[in-house]
C-alpha positions as CSV (number, residue, x, y, z in Angstrom):
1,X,-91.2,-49.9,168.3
2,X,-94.1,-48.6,170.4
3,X,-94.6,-45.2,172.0
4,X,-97.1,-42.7,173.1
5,X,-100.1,-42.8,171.1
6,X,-100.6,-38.5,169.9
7,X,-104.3,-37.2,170.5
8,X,-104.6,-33.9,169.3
9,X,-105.1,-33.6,165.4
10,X,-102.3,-32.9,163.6
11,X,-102.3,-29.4,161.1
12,X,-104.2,-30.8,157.7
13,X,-106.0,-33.6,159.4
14,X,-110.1,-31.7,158.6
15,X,-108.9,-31.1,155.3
16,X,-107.6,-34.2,154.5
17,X,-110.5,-35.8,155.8
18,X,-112.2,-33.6,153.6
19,X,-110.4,-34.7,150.3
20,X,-110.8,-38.4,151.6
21,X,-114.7,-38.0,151.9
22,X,-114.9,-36.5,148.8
23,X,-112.9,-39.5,147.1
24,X,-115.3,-41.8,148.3
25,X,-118.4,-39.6,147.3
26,X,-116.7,-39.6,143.6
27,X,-115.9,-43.6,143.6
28,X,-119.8,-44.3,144.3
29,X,-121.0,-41.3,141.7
30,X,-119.1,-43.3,139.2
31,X,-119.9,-46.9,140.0
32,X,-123.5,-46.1,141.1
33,X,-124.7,-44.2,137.9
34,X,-125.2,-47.2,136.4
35,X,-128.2,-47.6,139.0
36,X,-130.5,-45.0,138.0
37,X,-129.6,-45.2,134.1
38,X,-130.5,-49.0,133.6
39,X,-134.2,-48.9,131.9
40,X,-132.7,-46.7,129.5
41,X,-129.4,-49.4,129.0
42,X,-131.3,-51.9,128.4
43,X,-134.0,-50.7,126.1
44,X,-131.0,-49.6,123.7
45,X,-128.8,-52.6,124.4
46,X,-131.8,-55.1,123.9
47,X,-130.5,-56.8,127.9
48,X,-132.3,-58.1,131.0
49,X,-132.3,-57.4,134.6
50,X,-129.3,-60.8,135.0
51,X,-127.2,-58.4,132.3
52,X,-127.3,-55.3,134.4
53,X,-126.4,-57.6,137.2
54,X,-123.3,-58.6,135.7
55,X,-122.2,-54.9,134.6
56,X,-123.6,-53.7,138.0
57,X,-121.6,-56.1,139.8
58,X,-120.3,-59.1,138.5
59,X,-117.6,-57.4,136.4
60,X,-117.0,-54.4,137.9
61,X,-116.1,-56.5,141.4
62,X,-113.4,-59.1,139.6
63,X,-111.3,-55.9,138.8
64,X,-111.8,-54.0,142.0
65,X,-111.3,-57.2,143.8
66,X,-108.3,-58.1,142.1
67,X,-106.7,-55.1,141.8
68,X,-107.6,-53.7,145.3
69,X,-104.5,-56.9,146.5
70,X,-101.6,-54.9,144.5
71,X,-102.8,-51.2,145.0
72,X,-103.7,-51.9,149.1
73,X,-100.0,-53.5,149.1
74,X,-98.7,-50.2,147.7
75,X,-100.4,-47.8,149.9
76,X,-99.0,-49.7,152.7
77,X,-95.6,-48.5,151.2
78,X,-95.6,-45.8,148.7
79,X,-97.3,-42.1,148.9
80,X,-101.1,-42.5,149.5
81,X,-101.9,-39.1,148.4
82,X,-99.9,-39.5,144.8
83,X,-101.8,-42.9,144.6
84,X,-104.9,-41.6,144.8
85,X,-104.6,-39.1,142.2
86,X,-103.7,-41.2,140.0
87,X,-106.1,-43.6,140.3
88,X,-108.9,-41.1,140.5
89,X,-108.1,-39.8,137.1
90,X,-108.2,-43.1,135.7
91,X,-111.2,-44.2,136.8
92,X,-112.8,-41.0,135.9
93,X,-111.5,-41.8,132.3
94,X,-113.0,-45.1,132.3
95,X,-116.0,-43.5,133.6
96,X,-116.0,-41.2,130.4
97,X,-115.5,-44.3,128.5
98,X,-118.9,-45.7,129.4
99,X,-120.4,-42.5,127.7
100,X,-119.2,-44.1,123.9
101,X,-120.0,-47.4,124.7
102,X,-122.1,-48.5,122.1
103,X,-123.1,-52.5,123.1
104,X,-122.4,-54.6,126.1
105,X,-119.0,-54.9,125.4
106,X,-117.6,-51.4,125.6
107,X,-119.7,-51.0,128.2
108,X,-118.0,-53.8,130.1
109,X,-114.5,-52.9,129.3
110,X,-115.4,-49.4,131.1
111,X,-117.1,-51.4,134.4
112,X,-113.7,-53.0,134.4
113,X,-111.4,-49.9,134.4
114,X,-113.8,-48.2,136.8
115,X,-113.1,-51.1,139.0
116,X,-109.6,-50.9,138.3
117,X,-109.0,-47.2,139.4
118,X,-111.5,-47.6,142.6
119,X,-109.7,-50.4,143.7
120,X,-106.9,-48.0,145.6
121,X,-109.8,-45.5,146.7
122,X,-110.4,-47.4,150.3
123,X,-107.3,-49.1,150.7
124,X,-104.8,-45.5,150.3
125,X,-108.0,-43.5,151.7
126,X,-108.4,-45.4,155.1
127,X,-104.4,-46.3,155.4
128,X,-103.7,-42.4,154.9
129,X,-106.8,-40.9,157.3
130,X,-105.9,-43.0,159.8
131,X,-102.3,-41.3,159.9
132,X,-104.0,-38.1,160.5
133,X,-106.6,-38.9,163.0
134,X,-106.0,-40.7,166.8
135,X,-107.9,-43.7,167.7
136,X,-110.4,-42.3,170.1
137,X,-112.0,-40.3,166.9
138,X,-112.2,-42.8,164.3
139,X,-115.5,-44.2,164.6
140,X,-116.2,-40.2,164.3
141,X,-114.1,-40.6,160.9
142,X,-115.6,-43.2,159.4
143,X,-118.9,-42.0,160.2
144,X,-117.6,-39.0,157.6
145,X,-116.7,-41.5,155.2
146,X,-119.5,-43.5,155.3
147,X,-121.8,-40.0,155.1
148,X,-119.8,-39.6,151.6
149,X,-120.4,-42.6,150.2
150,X,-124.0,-42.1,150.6
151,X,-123.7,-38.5,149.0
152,X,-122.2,-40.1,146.2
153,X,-124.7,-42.4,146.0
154,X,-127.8,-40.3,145.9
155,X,-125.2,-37.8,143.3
156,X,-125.5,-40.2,140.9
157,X,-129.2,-40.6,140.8
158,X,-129.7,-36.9,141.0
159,X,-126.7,-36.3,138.4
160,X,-127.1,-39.5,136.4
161,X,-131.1,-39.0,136.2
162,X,-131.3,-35.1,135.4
163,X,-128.4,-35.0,132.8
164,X,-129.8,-37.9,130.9
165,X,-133.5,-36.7,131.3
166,X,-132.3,-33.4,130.3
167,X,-130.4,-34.6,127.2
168,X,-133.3,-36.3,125.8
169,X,-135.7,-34.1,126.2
170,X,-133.4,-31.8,124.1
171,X,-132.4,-33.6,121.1
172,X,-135.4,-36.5,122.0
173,X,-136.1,-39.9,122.5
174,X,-136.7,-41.0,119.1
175,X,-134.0,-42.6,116.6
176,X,-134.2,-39.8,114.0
177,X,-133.9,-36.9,116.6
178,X,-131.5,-38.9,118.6
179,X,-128.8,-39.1,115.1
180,X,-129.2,-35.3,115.9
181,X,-127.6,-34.9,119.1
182,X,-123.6,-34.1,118.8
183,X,-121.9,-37.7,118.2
184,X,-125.3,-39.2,118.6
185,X,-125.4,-39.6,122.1
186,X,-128.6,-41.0,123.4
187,X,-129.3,-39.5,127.5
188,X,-127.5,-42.2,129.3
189,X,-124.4,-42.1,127.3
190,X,-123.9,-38.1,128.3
191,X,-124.8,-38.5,131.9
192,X,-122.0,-40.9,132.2
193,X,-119.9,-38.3,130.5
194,X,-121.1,-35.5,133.0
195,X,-120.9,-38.3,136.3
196,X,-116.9,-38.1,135.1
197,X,-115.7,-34.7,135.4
198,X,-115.9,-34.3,139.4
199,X,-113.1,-37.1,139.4
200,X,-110.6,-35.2,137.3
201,X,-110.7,-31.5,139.6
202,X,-110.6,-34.0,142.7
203,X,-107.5,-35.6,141.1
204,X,-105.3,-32.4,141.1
205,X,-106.4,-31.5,144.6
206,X,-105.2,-34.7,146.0
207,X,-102.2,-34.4,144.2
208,X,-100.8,-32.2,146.5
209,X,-102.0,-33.1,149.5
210,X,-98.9,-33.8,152.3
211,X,-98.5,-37.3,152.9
212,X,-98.4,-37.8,156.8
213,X,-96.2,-39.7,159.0
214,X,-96.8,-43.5,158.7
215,X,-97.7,-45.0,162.3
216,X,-97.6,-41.8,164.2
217,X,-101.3,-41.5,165.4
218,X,-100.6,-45.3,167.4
219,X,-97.5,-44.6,168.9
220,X,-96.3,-47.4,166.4
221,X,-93.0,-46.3,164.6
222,X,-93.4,-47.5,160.7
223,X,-90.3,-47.4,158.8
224,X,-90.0,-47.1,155.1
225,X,-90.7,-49.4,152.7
226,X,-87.6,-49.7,150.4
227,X,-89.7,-51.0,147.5
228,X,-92.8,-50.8,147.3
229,X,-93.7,-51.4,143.7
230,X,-91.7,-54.5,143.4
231,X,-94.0,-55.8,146.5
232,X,-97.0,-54.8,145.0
233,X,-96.3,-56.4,141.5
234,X,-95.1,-59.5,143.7
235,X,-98.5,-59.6,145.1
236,X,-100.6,-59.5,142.2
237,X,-98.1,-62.2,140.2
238,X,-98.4,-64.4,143.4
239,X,-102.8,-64.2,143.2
240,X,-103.0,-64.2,139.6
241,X,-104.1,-67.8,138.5
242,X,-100.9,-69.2,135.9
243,X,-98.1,-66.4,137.6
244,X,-99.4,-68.3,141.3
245,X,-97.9,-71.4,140.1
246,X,-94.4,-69.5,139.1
247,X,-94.7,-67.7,142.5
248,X,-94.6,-70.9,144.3
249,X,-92.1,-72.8,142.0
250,X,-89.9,-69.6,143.1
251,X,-90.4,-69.6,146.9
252,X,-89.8,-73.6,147.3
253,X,-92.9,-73.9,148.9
254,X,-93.7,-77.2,150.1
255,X,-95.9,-80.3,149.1
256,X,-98.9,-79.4,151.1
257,X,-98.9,-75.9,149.8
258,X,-99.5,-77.7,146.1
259,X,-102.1,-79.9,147.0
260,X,-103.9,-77.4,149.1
261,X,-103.8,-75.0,146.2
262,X,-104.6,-77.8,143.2
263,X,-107.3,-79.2,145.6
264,X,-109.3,-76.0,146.0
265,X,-109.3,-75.2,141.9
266,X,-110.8,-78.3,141.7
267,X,-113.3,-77.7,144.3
268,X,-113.9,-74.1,142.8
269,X,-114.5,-75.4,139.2
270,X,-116.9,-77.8,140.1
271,X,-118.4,-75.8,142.8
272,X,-118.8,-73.1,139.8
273,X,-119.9,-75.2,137.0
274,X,-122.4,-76.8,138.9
275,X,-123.6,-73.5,139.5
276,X,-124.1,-72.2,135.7
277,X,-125.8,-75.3,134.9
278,X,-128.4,-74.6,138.1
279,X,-128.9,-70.8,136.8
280,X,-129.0,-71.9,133.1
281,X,-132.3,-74.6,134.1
282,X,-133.9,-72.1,136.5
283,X,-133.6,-68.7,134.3
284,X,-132.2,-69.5,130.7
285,X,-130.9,-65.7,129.1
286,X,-129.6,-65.4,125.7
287,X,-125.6,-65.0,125.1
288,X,-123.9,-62.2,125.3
289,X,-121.6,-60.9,122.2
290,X,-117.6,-60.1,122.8
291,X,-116.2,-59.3,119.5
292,X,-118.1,-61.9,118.0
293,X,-117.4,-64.7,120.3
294,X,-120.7,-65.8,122.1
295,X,-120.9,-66.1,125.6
296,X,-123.7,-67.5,128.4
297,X,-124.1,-64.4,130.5
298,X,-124.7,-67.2,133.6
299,X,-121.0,-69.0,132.5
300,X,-119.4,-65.2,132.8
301,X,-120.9,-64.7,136.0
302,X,-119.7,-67.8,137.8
303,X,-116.3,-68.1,135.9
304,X,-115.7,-64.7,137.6
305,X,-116.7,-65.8,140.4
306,X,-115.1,-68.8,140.8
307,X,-111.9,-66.8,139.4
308,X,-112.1,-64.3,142.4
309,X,-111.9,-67.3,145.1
310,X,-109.1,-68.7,143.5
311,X,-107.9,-65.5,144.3
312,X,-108.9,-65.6,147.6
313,X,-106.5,-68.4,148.0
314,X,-103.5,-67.5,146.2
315,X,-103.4,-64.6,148.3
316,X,-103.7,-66.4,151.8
317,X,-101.5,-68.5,150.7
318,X,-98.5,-65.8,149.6
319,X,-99.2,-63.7,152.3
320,X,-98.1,-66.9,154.6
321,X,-95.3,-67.6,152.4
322,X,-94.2,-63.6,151.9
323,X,-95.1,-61.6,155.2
324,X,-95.9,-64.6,158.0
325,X,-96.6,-61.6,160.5
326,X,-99.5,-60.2,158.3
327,X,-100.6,-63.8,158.1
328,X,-100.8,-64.3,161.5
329,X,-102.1,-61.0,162.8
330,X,-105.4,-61.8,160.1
331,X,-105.5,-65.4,160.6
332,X,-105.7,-65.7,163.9
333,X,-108.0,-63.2,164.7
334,X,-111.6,-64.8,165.0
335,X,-112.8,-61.5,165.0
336,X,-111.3,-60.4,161.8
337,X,-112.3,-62.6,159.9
338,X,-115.7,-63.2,161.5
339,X,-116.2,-59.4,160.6
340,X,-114.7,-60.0,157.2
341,X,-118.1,-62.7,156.1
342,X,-120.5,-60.2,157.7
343,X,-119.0,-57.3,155.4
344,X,-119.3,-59.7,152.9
345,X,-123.1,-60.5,153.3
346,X,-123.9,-57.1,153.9
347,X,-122.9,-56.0,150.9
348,X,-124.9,-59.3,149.0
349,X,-128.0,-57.7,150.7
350,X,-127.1,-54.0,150.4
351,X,-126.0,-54.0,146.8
352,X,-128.8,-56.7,145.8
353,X,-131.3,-53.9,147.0
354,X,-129.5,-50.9,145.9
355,X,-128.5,-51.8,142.3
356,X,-132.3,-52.2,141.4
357,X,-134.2,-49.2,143.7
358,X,-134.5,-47.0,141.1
359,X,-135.8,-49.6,138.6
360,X,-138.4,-51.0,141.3
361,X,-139.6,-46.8,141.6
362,X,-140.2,-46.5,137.9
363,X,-142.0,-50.2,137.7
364,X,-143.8,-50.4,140.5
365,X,-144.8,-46.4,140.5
366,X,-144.5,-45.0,137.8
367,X,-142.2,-42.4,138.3
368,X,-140.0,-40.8,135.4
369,X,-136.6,-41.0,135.2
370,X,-135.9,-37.4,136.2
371,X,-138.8,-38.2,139.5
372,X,-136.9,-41.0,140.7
373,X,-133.1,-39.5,140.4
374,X,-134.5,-36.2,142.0
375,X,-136.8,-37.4,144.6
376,X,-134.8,-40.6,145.9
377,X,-131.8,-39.0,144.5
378,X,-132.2,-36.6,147.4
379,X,-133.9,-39.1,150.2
380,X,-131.0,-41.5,150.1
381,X,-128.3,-39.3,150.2
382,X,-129.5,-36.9,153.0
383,X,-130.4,-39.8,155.2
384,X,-127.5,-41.9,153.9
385,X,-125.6,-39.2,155.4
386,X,-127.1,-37.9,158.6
387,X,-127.2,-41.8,159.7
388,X,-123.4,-42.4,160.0
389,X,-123.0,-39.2,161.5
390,X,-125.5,-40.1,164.7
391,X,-124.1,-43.8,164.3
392,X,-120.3,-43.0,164.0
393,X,-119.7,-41.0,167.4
394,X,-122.5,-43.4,169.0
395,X,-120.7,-46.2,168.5
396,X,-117.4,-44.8,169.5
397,X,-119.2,-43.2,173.1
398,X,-120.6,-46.8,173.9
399,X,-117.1,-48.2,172.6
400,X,-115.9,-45.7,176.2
401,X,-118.9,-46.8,178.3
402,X,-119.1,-50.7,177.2
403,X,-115.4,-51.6,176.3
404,X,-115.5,-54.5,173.3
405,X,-119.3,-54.7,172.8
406,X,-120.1,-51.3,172.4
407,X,-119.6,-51.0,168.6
408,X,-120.3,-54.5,167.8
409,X,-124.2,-54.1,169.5
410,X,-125.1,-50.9,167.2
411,X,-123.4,-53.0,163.9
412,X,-125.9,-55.6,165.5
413,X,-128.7,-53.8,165.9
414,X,-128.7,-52.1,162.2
415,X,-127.8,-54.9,160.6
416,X,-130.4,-57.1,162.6
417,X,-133.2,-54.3,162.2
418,X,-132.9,-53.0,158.8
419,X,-133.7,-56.3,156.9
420,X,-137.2,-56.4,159.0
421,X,-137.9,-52.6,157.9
422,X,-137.4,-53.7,154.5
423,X,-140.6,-55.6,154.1
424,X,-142.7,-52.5,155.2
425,X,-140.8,-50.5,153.0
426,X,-141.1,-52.0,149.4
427,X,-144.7,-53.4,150.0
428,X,-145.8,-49.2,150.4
429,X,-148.5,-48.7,149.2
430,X,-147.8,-45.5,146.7
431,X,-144.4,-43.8,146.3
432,X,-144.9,-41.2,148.7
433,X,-145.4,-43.7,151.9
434,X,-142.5,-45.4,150.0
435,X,-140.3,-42.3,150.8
436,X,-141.1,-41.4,154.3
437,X,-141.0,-45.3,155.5
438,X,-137.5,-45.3,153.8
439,X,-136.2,-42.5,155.6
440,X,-136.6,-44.5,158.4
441,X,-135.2,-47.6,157.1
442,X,-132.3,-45.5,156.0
443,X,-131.6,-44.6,159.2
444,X,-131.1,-47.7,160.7
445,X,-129.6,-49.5,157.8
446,X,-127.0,-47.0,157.3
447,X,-125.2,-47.3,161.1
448,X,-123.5,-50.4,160.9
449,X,-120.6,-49.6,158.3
450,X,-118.7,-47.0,161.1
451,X,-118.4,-49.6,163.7
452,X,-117.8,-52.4,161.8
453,X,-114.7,-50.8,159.7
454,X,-113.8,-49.6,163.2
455,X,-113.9,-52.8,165.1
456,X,-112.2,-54.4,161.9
457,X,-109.0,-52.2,161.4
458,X,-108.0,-52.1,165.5
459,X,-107.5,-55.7,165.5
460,X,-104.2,-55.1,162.9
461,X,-101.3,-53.4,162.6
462,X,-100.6,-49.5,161.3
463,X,-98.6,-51.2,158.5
464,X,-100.8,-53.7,157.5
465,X,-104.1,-51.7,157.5
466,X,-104.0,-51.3,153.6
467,X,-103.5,-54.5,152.9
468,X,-106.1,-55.6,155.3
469,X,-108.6,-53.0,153.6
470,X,-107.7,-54.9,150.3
471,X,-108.4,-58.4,151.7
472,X,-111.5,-57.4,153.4
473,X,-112.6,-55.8,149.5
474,X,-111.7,-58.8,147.7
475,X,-114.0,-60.8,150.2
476,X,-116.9,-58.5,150.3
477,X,-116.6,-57.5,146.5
478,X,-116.6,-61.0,145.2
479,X,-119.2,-62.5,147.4
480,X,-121.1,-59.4,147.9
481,X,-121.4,-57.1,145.0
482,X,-120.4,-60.0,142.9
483,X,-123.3,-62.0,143.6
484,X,-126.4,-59.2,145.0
485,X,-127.2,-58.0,141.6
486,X,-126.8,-60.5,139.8
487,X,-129.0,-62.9,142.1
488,X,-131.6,-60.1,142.5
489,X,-131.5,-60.0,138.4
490,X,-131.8,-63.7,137.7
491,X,-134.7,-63.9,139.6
492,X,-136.3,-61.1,138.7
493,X,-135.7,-62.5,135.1
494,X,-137.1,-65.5,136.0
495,X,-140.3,-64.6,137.9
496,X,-141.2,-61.3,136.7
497,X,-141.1,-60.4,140.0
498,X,-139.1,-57.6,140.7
499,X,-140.5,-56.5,144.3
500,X,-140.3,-60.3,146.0
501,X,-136.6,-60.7,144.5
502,X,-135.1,-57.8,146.3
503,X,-136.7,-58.7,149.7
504,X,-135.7,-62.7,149.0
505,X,-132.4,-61.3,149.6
506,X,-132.6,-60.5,153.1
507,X,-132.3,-64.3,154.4
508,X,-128.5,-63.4,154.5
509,X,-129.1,-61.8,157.4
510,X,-129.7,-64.3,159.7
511,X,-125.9,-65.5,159.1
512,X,-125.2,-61.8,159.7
513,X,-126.9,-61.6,163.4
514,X,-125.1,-64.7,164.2
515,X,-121.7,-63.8,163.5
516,X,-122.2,-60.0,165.0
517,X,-123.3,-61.8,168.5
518,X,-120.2,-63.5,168.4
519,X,-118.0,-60.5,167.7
520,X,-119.4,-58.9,170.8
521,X,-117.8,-62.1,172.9
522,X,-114.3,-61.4,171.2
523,X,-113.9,-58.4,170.0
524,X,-112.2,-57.2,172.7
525,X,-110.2,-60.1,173.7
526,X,-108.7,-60.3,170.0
527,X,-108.0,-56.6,169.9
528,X,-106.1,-57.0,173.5
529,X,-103.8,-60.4,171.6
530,X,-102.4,-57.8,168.7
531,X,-99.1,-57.6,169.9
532,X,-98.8,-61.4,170.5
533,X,-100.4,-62.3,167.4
534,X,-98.0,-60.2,166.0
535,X,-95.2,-60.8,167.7
């Protein structure tokens, strides 16, 4: 039922933004630490560049992937704010876990249950902010969001940097001075210690946050989901290759449903394979060890993969089975999914770049570990943060003055920009025209998150925003950060070439231009068909 859509903020709604922000700022402290710690990884795990591709990415986004489908199902249904705790905590924990790893695996198995925890952070964040804010104000919103994801960010250089530069220079770099430290840990292992403790005093705060009335800010009456943990274990048994198949079996569903499903594992597999053996030629790496069972670091990368658009499938396929509404409301908005594949190649580009900045500072400048985490530590996150904030309300005052386009033309114009900038960027000619020239490549690059997330979330339902947060993460994780690093790292590997490997990454974004020009032509159309799709 449909009503009056409320405007003024609600009591809680700064601070709950606040708490929100800062959950974001934590998730990318913890997953981005790895960033600015990797020369030091991989002189003690004896790895390459295509490794720290797959811890980077590669396994970390299988796990937030798959779990973001169960945990964005549950925040459409249970108490965001109690979810969130929870999962910040654990993540945290996992975090802390990273600081004992002693080889690839342990430091793997923490990846994963960072992934794992971080998986709930956007779905229950966005679901529960947009309960407390109207629609007039969100761009403004996620503008703040975005602004805390970059602080994380540039945290965990700054944090990550100083507290393993500091350690080190304590107890020393050496093996015999190193046995000294308490529970020989070498620099990296304690900054990933210190990167955890923010996530456990966030935790408690969150805890008791008050959980707002589902629907309220869009005049949209929500009532209460009478179970949702049974519908969020229901959606991860119905994505999970093996439990799919039983899924199916127990809905009935029909003939074409099978094929379709058996005929796109085959396509995957083959799709996949062909790919290991094309990475093995071009860049051969040695194999990784699990517990004594070799693996090809190129077969774990596009077994992932290939696992994660399986994925993909089962869950289009369930949600059309399960909640035909949902399905409809997604799938038949061109604009949705249209935004969905330029989130996705976006975050190929921006995580490609991102996951090896630091290491490109140190090679190609020399700067210490302690220079770079302080220096771009600082430069990313101040303009990662004033960016959104200009781009946010910009977006959502050309929204008002040019109805449908507004917001699409400045996602256009950063996204269409920034890749350009890039080129004068990294070919600087020392580190401080590096720095300024990035400020302003930062600026641009940075704007097209608020409108995008903005444009993408008003073409759904209140109800279905979590879940629509979880499908848009499994897309953009798997193809995204599953595939930047580890592309930028294979070729880095394989040319030596560190500097011409990030920037080969840009040629995504002449898919990206494309598909923003056409969500200016529908945007507004398909936002105006909500009710009908959904109907």
């Amino acid at each position: 039922m449909s009503g009056e859509a409320p405007t003024a903020l609600p009591k809680g709604a700064k601070y709950a933004l606040l708490l929100v922000a800062l959950t974001n700022a934590v998730s990318l402290l913890d997953r981005q630490v790895l960033a600015i710690l990797a020369p030091a990884i991989k002189a003690d795990l004896h790895i390459g560049d295509a490794e720290m591709g797959l811890l980077y990415g590669t396994v970390f986004a299988l796990f937030y992937a798959l779990f973001s489908l169960p945990l964005g199902r549950l925040a459409d249904g249970w108490s965001r704010n109690r979810l969130l705790s929870i999962a910040i905590a654990f993540w945290s924990a996992a975090t802390a876990l990273g600081g004992l790893a002693s080889g690839f695996a342990m430091l793997a198995l923490s990846r994963l249950g960072v992934g794992i925890g971080e998986a709930a952070s956007q779905p229950a964040g966005t679901s529960l902010i947009y309960d407390y804010w109207p629609k007039p104000r969100r761009g403004f919103v996620m503008a703040m969001l975005a602004s805390a994801i970059a602080l994380g960010l540039g945290g965990s250089l700054i944090l990550g940097g100083m507290a393993a530069s500091w350690w080190d220079s304590l107890w020393g770099l050496s093996p015999d001075k190193s046995a000294m430290a308490p529970f020989g840990l070498r620099g990296w292992q304690f900054a990933f210690l210190m990167a955890a403790l923010p996530g456990f005093v966030l935790a408690l705060f969150m805890w008791f946050l008050r959980e707002p009335e589902r629907g309220v800010m869009d005049g949209i009456a929500t009532p209460p989901d009478p179970a949702p943990f049974k519908a969020s274990w229901d959606v991860l048994a119905a994505v999970v290759p093996g439990f799919n198949w039983m899924a199916l079996a127990r809905k009935r569903a029909s003939s074409a449903f099978w094929r379709f499903n058996l005929a796109a594992l085959i396509l995957i597999v083959a799709a996949m394979w062909g790919l290991v053996e094309l990475c093995s030629s071009f860049s051969p790496r040695p194999p990784l060890d699990f517990g004594g069972v070799q693996i090809s670091p190129h077969a774990l990368q596009w077994g992932v993969i290939g696992f994660g658009l399986y994925v993909i499938v089962n869950l289009m396929q369930n949600m059309a089975a399960s909640d035909a509404q949902a399905f409809r409301v997604i799938t038949r908005s061109p604009t949705l999914i249209m935004v969905m594949l330029v989130g996705a190649l976006q975050s190929v580009l921006n995580y490609g770049m991102m996951s090896f900045n630091p290491s490109f500072l140190m090679k190609y400048y020399g700067l210490s570990m302690k220079d770079t985490a302080l220096q771009f530590g600082l430069v990313s996150a101040s303009m990662g943060i004033l960016g959104p904030l200009f781009w946010g309300p910009f977006s959502d005052w050309l929204q008002k003055r040019f109805p449908g386009v507004g917001r699409a033309y400045v996602a256009l114009f950063c996204m269409g920009v920034s890749p350009v900038l890039s080129f004068w960027v990294y070919w600087a000619g020392d580190a401080t025209s590096f720095y300024w020239r990035f400020v302003a490549y930062s600026v641009v690059l940075t704007g097209w998150l608020p409108p995008l997330y903005a444009i993408m979330y008003e073409q759904v339902l209140p109800r279905m925003r979590g879940m629509t947060a979880s499908v848009y993460l499994l897309v953009s994780t798997i193809l995204g950060l599953g595939i930047g690093p580890y592309a930028v790292g294979v070729l880095s590997d394989a040319t030596g070439n560190l500097r011409a490997s990030m920037l080969s990454i840009n040629v995504v974004a002449v898919a990206i231009v494309i598909l923003m020009l056409l969500v200016a032509r529908r945007a507004q159309s398909d936002e105006a068909s909500l009710m009908e799709r959904a109907a």
